[in-house]
N, C-alpha and C positions, 0 to 999 in steps of 0.2 A: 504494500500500500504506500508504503514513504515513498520508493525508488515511481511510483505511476506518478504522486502528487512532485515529485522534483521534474519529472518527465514533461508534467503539464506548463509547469510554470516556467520552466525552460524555452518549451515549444510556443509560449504566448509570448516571449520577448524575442523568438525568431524574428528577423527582419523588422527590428525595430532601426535598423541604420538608413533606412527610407528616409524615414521621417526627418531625420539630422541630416541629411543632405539634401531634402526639401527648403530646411530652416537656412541651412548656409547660400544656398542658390536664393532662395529672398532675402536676406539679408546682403548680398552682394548684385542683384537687381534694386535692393535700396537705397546703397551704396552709389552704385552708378548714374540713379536718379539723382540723390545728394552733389555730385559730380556737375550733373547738365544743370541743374539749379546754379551753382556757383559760378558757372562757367557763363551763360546767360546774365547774372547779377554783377560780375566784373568783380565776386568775391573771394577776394586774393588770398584770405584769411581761413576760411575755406578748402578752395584748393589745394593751397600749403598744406591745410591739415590731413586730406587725403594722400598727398604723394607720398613717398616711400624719402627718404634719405638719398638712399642709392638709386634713385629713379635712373632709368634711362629711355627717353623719349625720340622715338628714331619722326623726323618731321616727312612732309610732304617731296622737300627736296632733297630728303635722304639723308640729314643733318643729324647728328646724335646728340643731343643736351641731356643733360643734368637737371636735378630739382633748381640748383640756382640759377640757372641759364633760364630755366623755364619759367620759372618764378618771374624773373627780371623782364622776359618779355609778356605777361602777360600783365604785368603792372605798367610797361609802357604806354598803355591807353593806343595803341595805333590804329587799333579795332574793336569793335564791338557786334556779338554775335545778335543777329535783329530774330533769326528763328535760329534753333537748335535741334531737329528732332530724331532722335536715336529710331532705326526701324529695326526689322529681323534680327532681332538682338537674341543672342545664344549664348546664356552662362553653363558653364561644367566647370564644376568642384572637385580635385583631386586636394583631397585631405583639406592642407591649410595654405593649398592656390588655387586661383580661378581664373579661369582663361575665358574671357568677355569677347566676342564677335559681333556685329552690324555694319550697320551704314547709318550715314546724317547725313538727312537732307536740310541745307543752311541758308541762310540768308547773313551776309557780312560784310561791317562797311570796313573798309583798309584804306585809312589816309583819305576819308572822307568819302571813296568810293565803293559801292554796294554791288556784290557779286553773289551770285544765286550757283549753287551747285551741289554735291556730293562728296560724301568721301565715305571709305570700307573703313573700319580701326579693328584694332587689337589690342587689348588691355589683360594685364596679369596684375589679379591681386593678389597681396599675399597676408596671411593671416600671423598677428604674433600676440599671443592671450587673447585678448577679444577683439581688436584692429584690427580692419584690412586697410593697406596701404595699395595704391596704385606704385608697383616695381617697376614696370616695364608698359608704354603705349607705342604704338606705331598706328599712322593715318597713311590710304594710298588714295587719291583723287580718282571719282569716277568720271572718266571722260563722256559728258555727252549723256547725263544720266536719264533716265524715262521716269517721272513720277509713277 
C-alpha cells in the first residue's frame, strides 16, 4: 500500500516541468514587451536595466557594440521610434536562456527624417537568480517588406 501511495504521488508530479517552462516563456514574452515599451518611451533607464553587462549587439551594418556603445547611442536622441511593432515572435527557453525571434514593423524618424520598414532580430536572454538580461541582439533589415 505505501510503495502504490508513493507511486501515485510520484506519477501526479510527472510532467510538472511544463508548467515552469510555460512561466519562463511568459515571463520573457514580458520581458521583451518591457523592452519595446522602453524603446518606444526613449527610456534609457530602462533599457540599461535590461541589457546584460556583457551585451553584445551585432547592428544593421554588421557593427558589434557593447552595452556602452549602445547605451550612448540610444541616448543621443538622433531618432525616435514613431511605431514599434514586434510580429511572429518565437521564445524557446533552454534552462536559464532564451532565444527570442521576429520581425518589427517601424516607423522612424533619423535626423528628422521618417522611414517606414522592417527588420528580423534575434535576442538571447539570459537568466541569473530571477533577471533576464538581454546578452546578445542582432537586427537584419527586410528589404522590401509586405505588411
Amino acid at each position: 500500500m505505501y510503495l502504490l501511495s508513493v507511486l501515485l504521488v510520484l506519477l501526479s508530479f510527472q510532467g510538472t516541468s511544463a508548467p515552469s517552462e510555460q512561466t519562463a516563456e511568459a515571463v520573457v514574452t514580458q520581458i521583451e514587451q518591457r523592452f519595446t515599451t522602453a524603446l518606444l518611451k526613449k527610456d534609457d533607464v530602462a533599457v540599461g536595466d535590461l541589457l546584460a553587462d556583457d551585451l553584445v549587439h551585432i547592428s544593421f551594418d554588421g557593427q558589434a557594440v557593447g552595452k556602452t556603445e549602445y547605451l550612448a547611442f540610444f541616448k543621443q536622441g538622433v531618432w525616435q521610434y514613431r511605431k514599434y511593432e514586434p510580429t511572429n515572435v518565437k521564445v524557446k527557453v533552454f534552462g536559464h536562456t532564451a532565444v527570442v525571434t521576429g520581425r518589427v514593423n517601424r516607423e522612424i524618424v533619423i535626423s528628422g527624417q521618417e522611414t517606414i520598414g522592417a527588420f528580423a532580430f534575434t535576442h538571447v536572454w539570459l537568466r541569473s537568480g530571477d533577471r533576464w538580461r538581454l546578452t546578445s541582439s542582432q537586427v537584419t533589415t527586410i528589404p522590401n517588406p509586405i505588411s
